[in-house]
DRENDO-1510 file (C-alpha; in Angstrom, 1 decimal, always signed):
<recs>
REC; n; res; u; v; w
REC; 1; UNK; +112.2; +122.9; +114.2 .
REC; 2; UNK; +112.9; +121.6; +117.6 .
REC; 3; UNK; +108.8; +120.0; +117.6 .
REC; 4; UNK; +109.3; +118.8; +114.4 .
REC; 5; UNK; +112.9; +117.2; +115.3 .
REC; 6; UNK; +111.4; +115.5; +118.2 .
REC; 7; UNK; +108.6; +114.3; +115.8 .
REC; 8; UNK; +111.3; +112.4; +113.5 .
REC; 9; UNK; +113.0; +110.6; +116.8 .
REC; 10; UNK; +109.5; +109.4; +117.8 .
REC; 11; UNK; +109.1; +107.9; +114.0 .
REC; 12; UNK; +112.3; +106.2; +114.3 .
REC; 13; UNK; +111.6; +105.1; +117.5 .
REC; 14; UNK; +108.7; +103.7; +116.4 .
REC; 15; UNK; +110.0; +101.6; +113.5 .
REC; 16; UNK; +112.8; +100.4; +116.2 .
REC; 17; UNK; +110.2; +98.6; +118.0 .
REC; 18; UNK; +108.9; +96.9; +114.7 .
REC; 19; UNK; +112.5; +95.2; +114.3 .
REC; 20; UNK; +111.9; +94.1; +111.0 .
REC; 21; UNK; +110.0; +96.0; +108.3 .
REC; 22; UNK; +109.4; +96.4; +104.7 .
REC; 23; UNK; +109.0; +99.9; +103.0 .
REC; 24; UNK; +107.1; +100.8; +99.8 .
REC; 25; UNK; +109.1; +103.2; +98.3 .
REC; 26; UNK; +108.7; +105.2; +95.3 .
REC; 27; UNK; +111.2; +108.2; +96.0 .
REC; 28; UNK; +109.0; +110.8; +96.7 .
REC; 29; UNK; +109.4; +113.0; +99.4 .
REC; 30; UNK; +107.5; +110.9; +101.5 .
REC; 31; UNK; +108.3; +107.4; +101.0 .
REC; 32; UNK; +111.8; +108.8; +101.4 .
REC; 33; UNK; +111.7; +110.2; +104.8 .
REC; 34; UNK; +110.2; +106.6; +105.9 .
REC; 35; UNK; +112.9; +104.7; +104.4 .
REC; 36; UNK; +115.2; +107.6; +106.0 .
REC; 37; UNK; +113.7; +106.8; +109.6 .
REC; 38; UNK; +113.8; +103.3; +109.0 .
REC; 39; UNK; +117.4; +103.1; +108.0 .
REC; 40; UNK; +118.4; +105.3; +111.6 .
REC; 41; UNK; +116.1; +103.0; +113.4 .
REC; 42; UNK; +118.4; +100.1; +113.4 .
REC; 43; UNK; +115.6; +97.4; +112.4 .
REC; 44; UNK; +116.5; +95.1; +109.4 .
REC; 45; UNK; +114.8; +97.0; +106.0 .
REC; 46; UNK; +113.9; +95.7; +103.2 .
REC; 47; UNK; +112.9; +98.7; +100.5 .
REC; 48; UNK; +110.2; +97.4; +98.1 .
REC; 49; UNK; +109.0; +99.4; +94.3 .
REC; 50; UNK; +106.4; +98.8; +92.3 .
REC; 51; UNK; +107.1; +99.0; +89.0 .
REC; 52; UNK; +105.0; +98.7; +85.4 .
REC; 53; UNK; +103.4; +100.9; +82.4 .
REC; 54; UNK; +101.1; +103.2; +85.2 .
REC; 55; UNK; +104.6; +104.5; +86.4 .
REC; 56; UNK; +107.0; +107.4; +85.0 .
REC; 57; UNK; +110.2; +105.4; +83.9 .
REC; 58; UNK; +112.2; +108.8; +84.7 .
REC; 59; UNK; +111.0; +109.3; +87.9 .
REC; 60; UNK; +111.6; +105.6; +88.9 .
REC; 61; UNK; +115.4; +105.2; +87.7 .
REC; 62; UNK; +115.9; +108.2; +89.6 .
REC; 63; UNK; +114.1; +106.4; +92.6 .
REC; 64; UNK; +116.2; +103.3; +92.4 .
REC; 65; UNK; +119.4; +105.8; +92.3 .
REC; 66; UNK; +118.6; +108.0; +95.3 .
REC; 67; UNK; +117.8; +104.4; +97.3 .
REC; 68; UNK; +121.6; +103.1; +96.0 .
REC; 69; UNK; +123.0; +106.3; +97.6 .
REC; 70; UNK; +121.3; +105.7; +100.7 .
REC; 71; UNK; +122.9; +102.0; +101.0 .
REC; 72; UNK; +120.0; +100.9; +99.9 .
REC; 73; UNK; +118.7; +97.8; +97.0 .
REC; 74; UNK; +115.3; +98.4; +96.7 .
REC; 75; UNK; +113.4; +95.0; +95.7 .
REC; 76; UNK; +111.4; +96.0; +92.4 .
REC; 77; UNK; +108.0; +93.8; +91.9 .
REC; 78; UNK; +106.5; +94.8; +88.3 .
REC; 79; UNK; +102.5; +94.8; +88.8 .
REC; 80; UNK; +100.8; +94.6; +85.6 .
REC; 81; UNK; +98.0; +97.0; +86.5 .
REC; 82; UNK; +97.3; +97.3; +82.9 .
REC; 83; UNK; +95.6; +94.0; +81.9 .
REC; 84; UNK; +93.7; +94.1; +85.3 .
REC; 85; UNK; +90.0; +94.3; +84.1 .
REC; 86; UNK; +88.7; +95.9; +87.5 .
REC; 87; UNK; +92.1; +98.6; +86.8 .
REC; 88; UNK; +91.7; +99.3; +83.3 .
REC; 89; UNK; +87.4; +99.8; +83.6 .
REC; 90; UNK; +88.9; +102.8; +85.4 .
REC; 91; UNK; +85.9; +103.6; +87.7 .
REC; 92; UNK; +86.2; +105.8; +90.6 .
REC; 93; UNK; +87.8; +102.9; +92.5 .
REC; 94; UNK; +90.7; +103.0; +90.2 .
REC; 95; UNK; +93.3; +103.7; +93.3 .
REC; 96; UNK; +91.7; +101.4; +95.8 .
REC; 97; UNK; +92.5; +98.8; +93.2 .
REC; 98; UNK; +95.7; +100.3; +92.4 .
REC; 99; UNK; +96.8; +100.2; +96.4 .
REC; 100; UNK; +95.4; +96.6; +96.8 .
REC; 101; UNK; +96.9; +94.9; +93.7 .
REC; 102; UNK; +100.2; +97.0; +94.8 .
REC; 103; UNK; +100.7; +96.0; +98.4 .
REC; 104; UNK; +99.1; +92.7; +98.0 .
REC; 105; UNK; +101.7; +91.7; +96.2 .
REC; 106; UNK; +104.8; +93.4; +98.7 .
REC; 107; UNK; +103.1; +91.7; +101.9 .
REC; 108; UNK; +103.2; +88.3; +99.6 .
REC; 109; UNK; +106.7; +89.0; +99.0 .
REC; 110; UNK; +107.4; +90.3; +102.9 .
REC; 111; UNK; +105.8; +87.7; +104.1 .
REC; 112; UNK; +108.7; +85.1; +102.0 .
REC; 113; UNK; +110.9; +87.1; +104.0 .
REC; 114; UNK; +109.0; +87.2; +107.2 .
REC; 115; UNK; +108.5; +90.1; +107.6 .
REC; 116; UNK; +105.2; +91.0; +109.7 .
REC; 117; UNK; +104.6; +94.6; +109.1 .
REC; 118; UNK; +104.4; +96.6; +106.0 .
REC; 119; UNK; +105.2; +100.9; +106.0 .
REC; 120; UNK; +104.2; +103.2; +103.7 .
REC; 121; UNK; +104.5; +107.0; +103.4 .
REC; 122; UNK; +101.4; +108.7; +103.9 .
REC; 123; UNK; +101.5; +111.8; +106.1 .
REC; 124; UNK; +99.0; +114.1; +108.0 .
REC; 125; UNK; +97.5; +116.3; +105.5 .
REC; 126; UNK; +97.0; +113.3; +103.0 .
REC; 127; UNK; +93.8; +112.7; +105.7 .
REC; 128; UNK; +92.4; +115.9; +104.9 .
REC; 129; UNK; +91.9; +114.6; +101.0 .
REC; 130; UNK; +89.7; +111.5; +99.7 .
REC; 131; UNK; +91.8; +108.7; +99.0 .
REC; 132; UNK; +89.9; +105.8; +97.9 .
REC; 133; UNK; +93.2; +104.1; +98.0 .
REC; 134; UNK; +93.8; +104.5; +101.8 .
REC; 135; UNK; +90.8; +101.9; +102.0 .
REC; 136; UNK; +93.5; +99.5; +100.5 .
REC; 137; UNK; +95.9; +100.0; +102.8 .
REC; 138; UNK; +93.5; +99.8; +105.9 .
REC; 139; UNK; +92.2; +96.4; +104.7 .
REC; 140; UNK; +95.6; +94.7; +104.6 .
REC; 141; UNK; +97.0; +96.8; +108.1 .
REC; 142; UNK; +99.6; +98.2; +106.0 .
REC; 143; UNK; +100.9; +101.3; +108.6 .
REC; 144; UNK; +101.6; +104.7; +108.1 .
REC; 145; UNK; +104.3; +105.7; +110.8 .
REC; 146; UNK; +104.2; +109.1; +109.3 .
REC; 147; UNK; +100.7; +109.9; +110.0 .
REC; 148; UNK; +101.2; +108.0; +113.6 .
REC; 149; UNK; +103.9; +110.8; +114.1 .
REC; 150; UNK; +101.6; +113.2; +112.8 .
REC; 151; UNK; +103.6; +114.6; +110.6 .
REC; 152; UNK; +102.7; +117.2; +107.7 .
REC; 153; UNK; +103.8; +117.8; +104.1 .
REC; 154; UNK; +105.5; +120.6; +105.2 .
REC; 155; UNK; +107.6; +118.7; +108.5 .
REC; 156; UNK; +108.7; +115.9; +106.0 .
REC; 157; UNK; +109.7; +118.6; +103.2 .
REC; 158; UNK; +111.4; +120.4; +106.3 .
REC; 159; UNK; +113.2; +117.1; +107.7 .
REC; 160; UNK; +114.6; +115.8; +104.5 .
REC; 161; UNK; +116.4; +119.1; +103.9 .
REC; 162; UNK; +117.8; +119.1; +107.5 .
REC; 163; UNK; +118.6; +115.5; +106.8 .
REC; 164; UNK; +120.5; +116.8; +103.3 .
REC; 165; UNK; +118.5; +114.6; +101.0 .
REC; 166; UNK; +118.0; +115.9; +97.3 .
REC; 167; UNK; +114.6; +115.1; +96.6 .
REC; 168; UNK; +113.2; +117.7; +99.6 .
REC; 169; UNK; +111.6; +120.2; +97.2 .
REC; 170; UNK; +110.6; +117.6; +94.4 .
REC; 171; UNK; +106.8; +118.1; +93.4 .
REC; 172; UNK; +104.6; +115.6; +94.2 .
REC; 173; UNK; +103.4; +113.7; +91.2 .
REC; 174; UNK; +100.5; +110.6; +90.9 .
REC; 175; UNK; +100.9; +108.3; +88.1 .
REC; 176; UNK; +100.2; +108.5; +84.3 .
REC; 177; UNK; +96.7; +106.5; +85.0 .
REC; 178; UNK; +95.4; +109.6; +86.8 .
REC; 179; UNK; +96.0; +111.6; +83.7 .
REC; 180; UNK; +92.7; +109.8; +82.3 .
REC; 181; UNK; +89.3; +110.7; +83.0 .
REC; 182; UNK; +87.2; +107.7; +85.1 .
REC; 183; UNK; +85.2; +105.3; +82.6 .
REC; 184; UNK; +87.8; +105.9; +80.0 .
REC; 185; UNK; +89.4; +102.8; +79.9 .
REC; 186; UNK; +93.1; +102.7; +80.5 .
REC; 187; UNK; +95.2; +101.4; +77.7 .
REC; 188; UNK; +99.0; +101.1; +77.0 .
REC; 189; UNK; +98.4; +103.5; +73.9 .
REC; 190; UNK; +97.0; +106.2; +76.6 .
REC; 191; UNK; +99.9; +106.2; +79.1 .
REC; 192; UNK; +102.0; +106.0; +76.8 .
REC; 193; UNK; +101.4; +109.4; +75.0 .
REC; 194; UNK; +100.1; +111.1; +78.3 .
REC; 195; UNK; +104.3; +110.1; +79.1 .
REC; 196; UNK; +105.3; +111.7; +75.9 .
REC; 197; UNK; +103.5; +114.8; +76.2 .
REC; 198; UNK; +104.7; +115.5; +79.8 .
REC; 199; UNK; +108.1; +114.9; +78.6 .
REC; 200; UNK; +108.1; +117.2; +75.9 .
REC; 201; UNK; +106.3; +120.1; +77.9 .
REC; 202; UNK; +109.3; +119.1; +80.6 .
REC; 203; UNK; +111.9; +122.1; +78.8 .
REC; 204; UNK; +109.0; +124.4; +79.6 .
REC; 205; UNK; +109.4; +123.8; +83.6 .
REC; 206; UNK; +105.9; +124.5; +84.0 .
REC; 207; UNK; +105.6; +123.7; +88.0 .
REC; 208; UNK; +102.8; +120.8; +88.8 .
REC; 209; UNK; +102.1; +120.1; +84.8 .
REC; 210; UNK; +99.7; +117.3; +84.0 .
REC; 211; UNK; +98.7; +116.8; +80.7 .
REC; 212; UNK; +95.1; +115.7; +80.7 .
REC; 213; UNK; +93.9; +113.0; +78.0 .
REC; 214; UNK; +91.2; +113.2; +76.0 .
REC; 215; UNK; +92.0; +110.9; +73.1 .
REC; 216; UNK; +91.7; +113.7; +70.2 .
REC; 217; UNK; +92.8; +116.5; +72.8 .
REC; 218; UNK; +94.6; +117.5; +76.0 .
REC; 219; UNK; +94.0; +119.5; +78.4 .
REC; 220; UNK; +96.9; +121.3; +80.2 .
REC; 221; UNK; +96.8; +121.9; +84.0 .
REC; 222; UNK; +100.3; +123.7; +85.4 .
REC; 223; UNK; +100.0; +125.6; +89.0 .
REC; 224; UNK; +98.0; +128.5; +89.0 .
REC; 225; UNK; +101.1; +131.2; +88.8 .
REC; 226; UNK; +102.2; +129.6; +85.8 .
REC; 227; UNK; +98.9; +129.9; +83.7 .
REC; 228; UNK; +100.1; +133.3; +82.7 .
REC; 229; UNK; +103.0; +132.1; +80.9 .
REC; 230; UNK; +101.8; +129.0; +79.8 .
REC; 231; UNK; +99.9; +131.1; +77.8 .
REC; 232; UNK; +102.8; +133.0; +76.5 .
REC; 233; UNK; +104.4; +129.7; +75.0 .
REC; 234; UNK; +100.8; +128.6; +73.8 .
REC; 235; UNK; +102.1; +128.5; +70.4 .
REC; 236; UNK; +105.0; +126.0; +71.1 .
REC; 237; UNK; +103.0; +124.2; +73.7 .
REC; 238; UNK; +100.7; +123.5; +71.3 .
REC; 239; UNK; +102.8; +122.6; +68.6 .
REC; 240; UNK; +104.6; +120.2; +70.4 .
REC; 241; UNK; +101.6; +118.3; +71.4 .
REC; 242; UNK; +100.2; +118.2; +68.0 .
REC; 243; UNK; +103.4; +116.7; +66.4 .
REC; 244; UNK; +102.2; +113.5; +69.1 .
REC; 245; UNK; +99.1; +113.2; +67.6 .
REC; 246; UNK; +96.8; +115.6; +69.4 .
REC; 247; UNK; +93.8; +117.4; +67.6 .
REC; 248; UNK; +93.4; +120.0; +69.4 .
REC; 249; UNK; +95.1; +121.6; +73.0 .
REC; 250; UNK; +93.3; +123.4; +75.9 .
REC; 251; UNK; +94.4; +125.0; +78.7 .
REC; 252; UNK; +92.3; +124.7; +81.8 .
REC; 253; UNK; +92.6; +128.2; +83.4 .
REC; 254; UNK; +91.7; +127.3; +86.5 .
REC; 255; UNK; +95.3; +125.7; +86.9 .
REC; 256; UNK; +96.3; +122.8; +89.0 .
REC; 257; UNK; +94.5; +122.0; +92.0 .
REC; 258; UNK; +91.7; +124.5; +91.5 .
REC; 259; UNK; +88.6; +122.6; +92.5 .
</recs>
């Protein structure tokens, strides 16, 4: 713990030097260690959220509600990814678009505030995975002071506990876009029952459920240890996601991740 410790001073050390920084934030694990580090640093923060119909409303009030208990007023910027031809087309370069249109509009907003350098939460294993939308970020020098720190998934899980934050264990979770399969386009409809048929497989506590959509039927991923059961509760699963409209419900037995 002592490496990793040393790790987090050299973040907010970092940041310290910037003197005056905004921080996307979307209260994930992540985004909240940044903000974390920033708010030890001593610069002058401003905390900024994207917000819009690609986004779980649950997961962003709580968002907005752990920044207000870390002193915090995070600056919310609504980004209608929806009605973005180049977005809704849904092509493989759905999250470079995502990313652009996203912190496009924060560095227009930091720069109203002049503020010269945008930070954002990636980490050190998030290099080990394709991420078209790291592109984005490279193409309008947003930094990543976590990755700079080389930090892992598993160093900012450990740090926000020592820290006592709440959200240390949450699961990591993409938005309801990535629910939809590329060339599919992306419609308010679609998010919109993707959302209600996470929410009411949420009782179930199925760890890492995403709810696949295939217009007529969904397709259930949930970690691999949870397969089992989910296949206990097939008959409720199933019955819940028919009374939203759903033809038919598969189960991909693979589970989540499995590639």
């Amino acid at each position: 713990m002592d490496e990793v410790k040393r790790k987090y001073q050299e973040l907010v050390d970092s940041i310290k030097a910037l003197e005056k920084v905004a921080v996307a934030f979307s209260g994930g694990a992540d985004s909240t260690l940044l903000l974390k580090a920033a708010l030890d640093s001593g610069a002058d923060v401003t905390a900024f959220m994207a917000i819009g119909e690609i986004f779980f409303p649950q997961e962003q009030s709580g968002a907005i509600h752990l920044a207000e208990k870390m002193g915090v007023d995070v600056v919310t910027l609504k980004v209608d990814l929806v009605n973005d031809g180049q977005f809704a087309r849904n092509w493989e370069d759905r999250c470079y678009v995502c990313k652009s249109a996203i912190f496009s509009r924060i560095k227009k907003e930091a720069r109203e505030l002049e503020i010269s350098h945008i930070l954002e939460g990636s980490h050190l294993d998030d290099l080990k995975e394709v991420r078209p939308g790291r592109a984005a970020l490279m193409d309008l020098n947003v930094r990543s002071p976590l990755i700079d720190a080389q930090l892992t998934k598993a160093e900012v899980r450990a740090l926000l506990k020592d820290l006592g934050l709440p959200n240390w264990d949450l699961p990591s979770n993409t938005c309801l876009a990535t629910r939809v399969p590329h060339d599919v386009r992306i419609t308010s409809t679609i998010l919109r029952r993707v959302e209600r048929a996470e929410a009411a497989l949420a009782p179930f506590k199925f760890k890492n459920l995403r709810v696949r959509d295939h217009e007529y039927w969904a397709r259930i991923e949930v970690a691999p240890e949870d397969v089992p059961r989910l296949f206990q509760e097939r008959e409720k699963v199933v019955q819940a996601l028919k009374k939203l409209g759903y033809r038919k419900v598969a189960l991909d037995l693979e589970g989540y991740g499995a590639r």
